[in-house]
C-alpha positions in Angstrom: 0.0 0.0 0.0 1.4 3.4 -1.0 -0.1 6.7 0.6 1.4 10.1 -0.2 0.2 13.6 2.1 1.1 16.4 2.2 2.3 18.1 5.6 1.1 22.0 5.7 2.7 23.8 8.7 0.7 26.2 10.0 0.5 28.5 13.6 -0.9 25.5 15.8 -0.7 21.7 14.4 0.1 20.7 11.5 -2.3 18.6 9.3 -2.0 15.8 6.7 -4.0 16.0 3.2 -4.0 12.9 1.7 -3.8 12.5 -2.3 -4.7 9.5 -4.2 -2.0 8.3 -5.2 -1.7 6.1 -8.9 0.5 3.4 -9.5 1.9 2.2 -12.1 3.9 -1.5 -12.4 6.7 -1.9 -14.4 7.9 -5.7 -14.7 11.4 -6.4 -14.5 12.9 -8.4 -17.2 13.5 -12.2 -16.9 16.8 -12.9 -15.1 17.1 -9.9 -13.1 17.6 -9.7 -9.1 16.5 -6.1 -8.4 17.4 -4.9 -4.9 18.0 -1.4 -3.3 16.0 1.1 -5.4 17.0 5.0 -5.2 16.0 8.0 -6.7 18.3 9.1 -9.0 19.5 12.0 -10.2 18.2 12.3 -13.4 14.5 11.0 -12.2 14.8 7.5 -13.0 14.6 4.8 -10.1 17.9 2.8 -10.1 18.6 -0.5 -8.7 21.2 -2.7 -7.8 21.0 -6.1 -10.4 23.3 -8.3 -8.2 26.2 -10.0 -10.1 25.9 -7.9 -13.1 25.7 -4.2 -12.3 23.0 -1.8 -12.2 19.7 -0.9 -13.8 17.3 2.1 -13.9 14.0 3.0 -14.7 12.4 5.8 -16.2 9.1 7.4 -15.3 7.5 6.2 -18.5 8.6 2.6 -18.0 12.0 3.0 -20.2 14.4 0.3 -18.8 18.2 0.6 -18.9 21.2 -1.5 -17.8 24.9 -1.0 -17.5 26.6 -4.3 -16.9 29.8 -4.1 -14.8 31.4 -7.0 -16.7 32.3 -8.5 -13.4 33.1 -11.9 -12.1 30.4 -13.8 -10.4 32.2 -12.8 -7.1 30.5 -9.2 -7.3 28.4 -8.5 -4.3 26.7 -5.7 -4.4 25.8 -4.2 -1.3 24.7 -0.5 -1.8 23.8 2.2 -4.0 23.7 5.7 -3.7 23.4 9.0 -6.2 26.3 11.1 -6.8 26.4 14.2 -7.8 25.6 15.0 -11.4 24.1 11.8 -13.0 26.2 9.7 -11.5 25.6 6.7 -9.0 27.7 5.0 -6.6 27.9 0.6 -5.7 29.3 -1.0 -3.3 30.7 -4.3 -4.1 32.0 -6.9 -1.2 32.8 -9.4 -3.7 35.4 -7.6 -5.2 36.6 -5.2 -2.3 36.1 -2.0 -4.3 33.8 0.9 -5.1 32.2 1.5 -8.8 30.9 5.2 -9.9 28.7 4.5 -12.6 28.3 7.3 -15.4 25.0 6.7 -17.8 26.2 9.1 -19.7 29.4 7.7 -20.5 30.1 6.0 -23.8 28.8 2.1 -24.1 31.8 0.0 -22.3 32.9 3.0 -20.3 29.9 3.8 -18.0 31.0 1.8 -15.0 34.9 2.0 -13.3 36.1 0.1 -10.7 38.2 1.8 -7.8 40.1 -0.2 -4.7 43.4 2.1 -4.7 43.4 3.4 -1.3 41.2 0.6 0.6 42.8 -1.3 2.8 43.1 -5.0 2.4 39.8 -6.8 2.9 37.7 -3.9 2.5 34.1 -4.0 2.7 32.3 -0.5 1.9 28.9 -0.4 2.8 26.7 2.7 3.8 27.4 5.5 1.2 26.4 9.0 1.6 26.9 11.9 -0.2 28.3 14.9 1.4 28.0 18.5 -0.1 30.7 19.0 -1.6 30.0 16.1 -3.7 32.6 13.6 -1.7 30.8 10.2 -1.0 31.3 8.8 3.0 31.3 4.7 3.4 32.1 2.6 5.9 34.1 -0.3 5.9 32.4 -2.9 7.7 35.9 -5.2 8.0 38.2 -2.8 9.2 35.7 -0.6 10.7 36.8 2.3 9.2 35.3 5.3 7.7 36.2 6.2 4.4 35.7 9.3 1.7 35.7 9.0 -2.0 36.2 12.0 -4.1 34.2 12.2 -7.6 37.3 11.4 -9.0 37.6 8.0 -7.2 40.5 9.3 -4.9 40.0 7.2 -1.5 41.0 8.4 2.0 40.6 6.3 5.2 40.1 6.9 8.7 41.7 4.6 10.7 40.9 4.3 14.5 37.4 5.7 13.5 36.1 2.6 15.4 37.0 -0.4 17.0 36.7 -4.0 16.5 33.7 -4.5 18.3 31.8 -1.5 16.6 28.7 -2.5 14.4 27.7 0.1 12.4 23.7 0.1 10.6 23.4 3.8 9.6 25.6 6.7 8.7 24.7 10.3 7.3 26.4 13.9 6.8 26.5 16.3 9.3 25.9 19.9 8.5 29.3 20.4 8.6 30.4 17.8 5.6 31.7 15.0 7.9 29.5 11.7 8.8 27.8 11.6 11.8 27.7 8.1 13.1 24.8 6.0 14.3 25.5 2.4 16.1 23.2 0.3 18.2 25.7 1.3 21.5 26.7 5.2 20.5 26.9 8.0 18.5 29.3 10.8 17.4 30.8 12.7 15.4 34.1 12.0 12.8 36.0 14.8 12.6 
């Protein structure tokens, strides 16, 4: 069930008007494993297709794919939009970080980057900060980390320590991630 309101803030309380929403369903195509949906940049919904990439959707029902050309040792764990029309994956398979660019020529939409993680790294949790950086942690050496646009990485080691489970992780006013655990929160600097 999908209800949309509207929330109109007035002097005392603010009330809900409810619209009827309309819905329309879009199949996915034979063979895919959608997970993960996000709005992205540019309108459509993209999804994470695990094992071979990415895949959007376009208001009007348009589908598009950009196959990563990976291994069957890809595993995909998030997705997040970049700034411009670009969108970020996580991959645990393959201990790296993809920026995707749709519109990139065929065969060069997708690059790979692990220069900079440390060995065994699995990014999870991206977020995009302001100034266009993307934050991620690393759930194995429970680190955070920051990737430029360009794909340049920079850890934070010590950030947490062996024992620290992190489930949620957004930027701060300020441009650093604020971090959320089951046992504590604060601030990187």
């Amino acid at each position: 069930m999908v209800a949309l309101g509207v929330v109109a803030v007035m002097a005392s309380a603010p009330t809900v008007a409810w619209a009827d929403p309309s819905l329309t369903e879009f199949g996915q195509p034979t063979g895919y494993d959608a997970s993960q949906p996000i709005a992205g940049p540019n309108g459509d919904v993209w999804f994470l297709n695990e094992g071979a990439g990415v895949a959007s959707i376009s208001p009007t029902g348009t589908f598009a794919e950009i196959n990563f050309g990976t291994p069957m040792v890809s595993s995909f764990t998030d997705i997040a939009a970049g700034t411009g029309n670009t969108i970020w994956v996580t991959d645990h398979g393959l201990h790296a970080i993809w920026r995707v660019d749709p519109d990139a020529p065929a065969g060069h939409q997708a690059t790979e980057f692990t220069s900079g993680l440390p060995a065994g790294a699995l990014p999870d949790l991206l977020t995009l900060a302001p100034d266009g950086n993307i934050w991620f942690f690393d759930d194995f050496n429970h680190e955070i980390g920051r990737i430029t646009p360009a794909g340049a990485i920079t850890m934070f080691p010590g950030t947490f320590n062996n024992m620290a489970e992190l489930n949620a992780m957004t930027v701060g006013t300020c441009g650093s991630p604020i971090r959320t655990t089951a046992t504590c929160r604060q601030s990187a600097t």
